[in-house]
C-alpha positions as CSV (number, residue, x, y, z in Angstrom):
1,X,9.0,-14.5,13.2
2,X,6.8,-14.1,16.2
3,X,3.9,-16.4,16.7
4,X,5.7,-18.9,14.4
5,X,3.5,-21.7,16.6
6,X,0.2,-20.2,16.1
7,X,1.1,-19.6,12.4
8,X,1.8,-22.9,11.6
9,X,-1.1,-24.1,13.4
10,X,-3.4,-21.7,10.9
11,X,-1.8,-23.3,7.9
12,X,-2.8,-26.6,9.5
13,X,-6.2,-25.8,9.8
14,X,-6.5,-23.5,6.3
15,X,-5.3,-27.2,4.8
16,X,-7.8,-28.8,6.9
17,X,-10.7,-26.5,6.0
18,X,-9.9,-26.6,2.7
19,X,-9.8,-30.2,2.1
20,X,-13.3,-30.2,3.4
21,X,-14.4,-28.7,-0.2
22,X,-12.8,-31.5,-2.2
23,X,-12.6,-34.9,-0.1
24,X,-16.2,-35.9,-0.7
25,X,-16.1,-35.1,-4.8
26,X,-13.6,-38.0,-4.9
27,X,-16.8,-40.8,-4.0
28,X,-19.4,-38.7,-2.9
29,X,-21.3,-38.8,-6.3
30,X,-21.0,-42.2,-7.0
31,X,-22.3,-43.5,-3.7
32,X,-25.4,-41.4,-3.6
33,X,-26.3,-42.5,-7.3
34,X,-26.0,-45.8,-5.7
35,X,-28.6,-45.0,-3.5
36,X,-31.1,-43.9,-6.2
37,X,-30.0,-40.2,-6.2
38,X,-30.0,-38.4,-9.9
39,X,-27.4,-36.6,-11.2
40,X,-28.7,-33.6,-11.0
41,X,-29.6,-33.4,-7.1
42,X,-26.2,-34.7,-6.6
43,X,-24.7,-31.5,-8.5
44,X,-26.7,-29.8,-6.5
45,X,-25.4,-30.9,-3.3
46,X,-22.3,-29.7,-4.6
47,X,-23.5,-26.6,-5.9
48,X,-24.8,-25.5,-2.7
49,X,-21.8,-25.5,-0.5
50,X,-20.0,-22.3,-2.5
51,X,-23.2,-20.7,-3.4
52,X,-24.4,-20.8,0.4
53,X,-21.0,-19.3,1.3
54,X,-21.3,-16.7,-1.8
55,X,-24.6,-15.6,-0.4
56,X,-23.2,-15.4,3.6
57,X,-19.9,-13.7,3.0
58,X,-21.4,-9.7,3.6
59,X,-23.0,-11.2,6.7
60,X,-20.2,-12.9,7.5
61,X,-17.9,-9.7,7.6
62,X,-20.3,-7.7,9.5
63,X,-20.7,-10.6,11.8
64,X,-17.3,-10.7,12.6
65,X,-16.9,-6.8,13.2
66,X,-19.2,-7.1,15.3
67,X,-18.5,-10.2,17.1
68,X,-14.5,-10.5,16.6
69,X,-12.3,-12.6,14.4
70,X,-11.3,-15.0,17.1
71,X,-14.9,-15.9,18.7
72,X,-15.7,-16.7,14.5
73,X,-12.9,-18.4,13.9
74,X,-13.4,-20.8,16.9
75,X,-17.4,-21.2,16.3
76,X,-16.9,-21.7,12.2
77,X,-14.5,-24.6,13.8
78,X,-16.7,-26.3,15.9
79,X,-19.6,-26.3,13.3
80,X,-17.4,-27.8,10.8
81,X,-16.7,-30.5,13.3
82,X,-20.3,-31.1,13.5
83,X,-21.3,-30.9,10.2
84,X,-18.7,-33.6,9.2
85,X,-20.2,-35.7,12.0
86,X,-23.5,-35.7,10.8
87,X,-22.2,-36.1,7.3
88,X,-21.3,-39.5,8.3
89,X,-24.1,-40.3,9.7
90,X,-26.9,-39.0,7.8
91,X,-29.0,-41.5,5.6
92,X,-31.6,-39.6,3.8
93,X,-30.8,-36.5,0.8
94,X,-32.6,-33.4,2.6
95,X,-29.9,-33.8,5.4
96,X,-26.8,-34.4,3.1
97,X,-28.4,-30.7,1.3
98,X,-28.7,-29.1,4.7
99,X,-25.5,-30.3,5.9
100,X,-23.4,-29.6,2.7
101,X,-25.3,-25.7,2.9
102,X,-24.4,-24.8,6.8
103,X,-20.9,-26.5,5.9
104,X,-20.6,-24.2,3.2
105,X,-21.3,-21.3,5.8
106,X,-18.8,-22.0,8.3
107,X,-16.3,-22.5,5.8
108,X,-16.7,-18.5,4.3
109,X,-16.8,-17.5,7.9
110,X,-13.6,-18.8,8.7
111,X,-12.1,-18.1,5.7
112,X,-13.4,-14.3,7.0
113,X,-11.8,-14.6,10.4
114,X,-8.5,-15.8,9.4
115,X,-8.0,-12.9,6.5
116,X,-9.2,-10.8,9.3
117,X,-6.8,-11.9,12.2
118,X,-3.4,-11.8,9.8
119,X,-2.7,-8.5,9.9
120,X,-2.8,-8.6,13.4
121,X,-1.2,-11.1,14.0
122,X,1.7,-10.9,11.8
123,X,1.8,-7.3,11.2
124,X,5.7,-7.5,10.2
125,X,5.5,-10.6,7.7
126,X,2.1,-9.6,6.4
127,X,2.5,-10.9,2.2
128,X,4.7,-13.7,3.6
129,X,1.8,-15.1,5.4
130,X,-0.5,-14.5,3.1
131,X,1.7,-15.8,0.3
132,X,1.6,-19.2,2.2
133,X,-2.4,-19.3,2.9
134,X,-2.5,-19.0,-0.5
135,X,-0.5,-21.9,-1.1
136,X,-2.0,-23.8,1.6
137,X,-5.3,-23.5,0.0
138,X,-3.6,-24.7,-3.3
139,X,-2.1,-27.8,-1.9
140,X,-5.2,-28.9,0.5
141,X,-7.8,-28.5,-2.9
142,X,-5.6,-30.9,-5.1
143,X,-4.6,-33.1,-2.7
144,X,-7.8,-33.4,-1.1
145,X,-9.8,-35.5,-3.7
146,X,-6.7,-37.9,-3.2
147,X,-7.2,-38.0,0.1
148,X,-11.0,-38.9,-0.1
149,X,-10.7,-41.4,-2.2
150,X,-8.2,-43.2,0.3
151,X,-10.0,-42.7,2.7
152,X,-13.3,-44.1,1.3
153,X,-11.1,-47.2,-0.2
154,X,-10.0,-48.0,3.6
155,X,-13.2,-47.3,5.6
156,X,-16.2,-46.7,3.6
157,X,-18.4,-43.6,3.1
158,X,-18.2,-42.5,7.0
159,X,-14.6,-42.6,7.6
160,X,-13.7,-39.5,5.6
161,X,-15.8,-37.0,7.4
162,X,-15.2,-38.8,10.6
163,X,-11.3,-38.3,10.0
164,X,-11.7,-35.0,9.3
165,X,-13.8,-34.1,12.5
166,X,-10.8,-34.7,14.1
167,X,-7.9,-33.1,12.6
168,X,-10.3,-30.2,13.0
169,X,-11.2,-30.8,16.7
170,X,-7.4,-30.9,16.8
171,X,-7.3,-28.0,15.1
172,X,-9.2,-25.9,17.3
173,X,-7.8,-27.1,20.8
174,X,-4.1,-25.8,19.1
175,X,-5.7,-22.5,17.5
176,X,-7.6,-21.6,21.1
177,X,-4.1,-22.5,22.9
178,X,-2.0,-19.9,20.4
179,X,-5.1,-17.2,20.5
180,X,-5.5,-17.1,23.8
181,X,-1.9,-16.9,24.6
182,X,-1.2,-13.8,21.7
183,X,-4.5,-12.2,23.6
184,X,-3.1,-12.6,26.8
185,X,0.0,-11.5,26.0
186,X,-1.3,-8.3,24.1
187,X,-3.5,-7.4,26.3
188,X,-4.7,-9.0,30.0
189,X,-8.0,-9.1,30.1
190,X,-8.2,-11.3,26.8
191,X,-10.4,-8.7,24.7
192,X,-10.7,-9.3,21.1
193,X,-11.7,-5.5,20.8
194,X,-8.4,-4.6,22.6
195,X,-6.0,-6.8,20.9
196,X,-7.3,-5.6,17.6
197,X,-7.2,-1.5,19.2
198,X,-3.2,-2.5,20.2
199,X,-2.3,-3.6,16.6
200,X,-4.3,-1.1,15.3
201,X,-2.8,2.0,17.4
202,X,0.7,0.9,15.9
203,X,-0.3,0.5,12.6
204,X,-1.7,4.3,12.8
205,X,1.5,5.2,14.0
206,X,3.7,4.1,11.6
207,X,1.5,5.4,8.7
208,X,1.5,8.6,10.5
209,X,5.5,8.4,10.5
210,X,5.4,8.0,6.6
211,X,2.8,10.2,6.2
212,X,4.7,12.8,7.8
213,X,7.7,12.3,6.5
214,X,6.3,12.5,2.9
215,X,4.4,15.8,4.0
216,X,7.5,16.6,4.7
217,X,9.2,16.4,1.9
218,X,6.6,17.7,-0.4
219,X,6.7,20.9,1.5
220,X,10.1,21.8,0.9
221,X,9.7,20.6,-2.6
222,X,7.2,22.9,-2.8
223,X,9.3,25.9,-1.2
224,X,12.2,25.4,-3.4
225,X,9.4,25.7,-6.7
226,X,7.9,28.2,-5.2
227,X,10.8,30.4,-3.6
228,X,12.1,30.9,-7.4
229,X,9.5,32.7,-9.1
230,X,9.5,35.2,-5.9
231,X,13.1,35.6,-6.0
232,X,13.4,36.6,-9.7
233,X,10.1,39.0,-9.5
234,X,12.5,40.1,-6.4
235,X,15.3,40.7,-8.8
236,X,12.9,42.7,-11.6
237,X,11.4,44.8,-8.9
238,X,14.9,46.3,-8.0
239,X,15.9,46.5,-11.3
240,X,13.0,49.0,-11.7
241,X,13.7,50.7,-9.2
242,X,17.1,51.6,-10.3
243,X,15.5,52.1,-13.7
244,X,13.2,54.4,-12.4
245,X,15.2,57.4,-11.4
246,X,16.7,57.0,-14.6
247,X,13.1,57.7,-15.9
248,X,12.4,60.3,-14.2
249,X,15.2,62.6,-14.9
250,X,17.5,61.9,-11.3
251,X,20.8,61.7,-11.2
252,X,22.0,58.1,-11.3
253,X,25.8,56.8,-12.0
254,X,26.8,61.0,-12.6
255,X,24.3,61.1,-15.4
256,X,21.5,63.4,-16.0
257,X,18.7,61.6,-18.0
258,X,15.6,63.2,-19.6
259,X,12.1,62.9,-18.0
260,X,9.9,59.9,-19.6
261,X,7.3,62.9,-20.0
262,X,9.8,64.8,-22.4
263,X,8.4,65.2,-25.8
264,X,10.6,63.5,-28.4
265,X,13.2,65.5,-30.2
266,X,13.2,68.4,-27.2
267,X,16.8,69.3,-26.5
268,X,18.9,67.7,-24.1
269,X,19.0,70.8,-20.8
């Protein structure tokens, strides 16, 4: 499979992205009720991070028409990054809500860009890859309340978000390194518009190919239904022709028939 670094470093950062959705529910609760927070602004707080991205996923596709999937990809990265930074490091409720809300954002619009950048990328071994997003987003939100709660046991309430700022900044030095190389390689000048025009202009092809080949066939089909009707009104229309003479009184096989005008019972001439 071509691009098997850059795919590999994708699953890495689905996993990573993912895990961002479930590390804090493994302490996240607990240690803002120890800070005087009810119950029901902490479901909130965790309530806000799928709505926000429910309510930014249409903008987030037209965003990244407009903008490109690898330019989204890239800045969904580096706000994540932040965001888990100032996770850590934020004290008072109002930031944990704005925090857990932009967070929720950058999440959809990856989620976007990725989808987006597959079939490009791995035109050939489309459903595989997708096959094993899928199964990277299954193992990074059951593993990732585990990992949490580790990770709160070792290091306390900062050292979560702060470990995951960094598998992500990891994350996007390898994904720019692997983008940026399939880019070049596509196409020189390193346009997003271009690479996706490239993949695009040989995906028309090859559904051109089938389409033809299917027009193809269905034209002949439609001879061979068609051709047999005609043939056999062919057939009748010479049949009457030889019939006709015989009508009409002419000679036909040394027989002399009567006219069709002949009253019945006249003599035969």
């Amino acid at each position: 499979m071509e691009n098997r670094h850059l795919l590999y470093t994708l699953l890495l950062t689905v996993f990573t992205v993912c895990t961002t959705k479930t590390i804090p529910a493994a302490f996240l609760a607990k240690y803002l009720t120890t800070k005087g927070i009810t119950n029901s602004s902490v479901g909130m707080l965790f309530a806000c991070f799928p709505f926000a991205g429910f309510v930014f996923a249409p903008i987030g596709g037209a965003i990244v028409l407009r903008v490109g999937p690898t330019v989204c990809l890239c800045v969904s990265l580096l706000v994540s990054i932040f965001c888990n930074v100032l996770m850590a490091f934020s004290g008072v409720y109002w930031q944990y809500l704005v925090v857990r809300i932009v967070m929720g954002v950058a999440t959809i619009a990856f989620t976007t860009s990725m989808y987006s950048l597959c079939p490009f990328l791995f035109p050939s071994h489309l459903t595989l890859v997708i096959g094993l997003v899928e199964t990277t987003l299954g193992v990074g939100a059951f593993t990732g309340k585990f990992v949490g709660g580790v990770l709160f046991q070792l290091g306390g309430f900062a050292l979560p978000f702060i470990m995951t700022a960094c598998v992500l900044f990891l994350c996007l030095i390898l994904c720019v390194r692997f983008l940026l190389a399939v880019r070049t390689r596509v196409n020189p000048s390193g346009s997003d518009d271009v690479l996706v025009d490239q993949r695009l202009i040989s995906l028309d092809k090859r559904e051109r190919s089938l389409s033809d080949h299917h027009h193809h066939h269905h034209h002949r089909q439609h001879f061979r239904l068609a051709s047999a009707p005609s043939s056999t009104q062919a057939t009748r229309g010479r049949t009457d022709t030889r019939q006709c003479p015989l009508r009409r009184g002419r000679p036909h096989s040394g027989w002399w028939q009567r006219r069709s005008s002949a009253p019945p019972g006249s003599p035969h001439p």
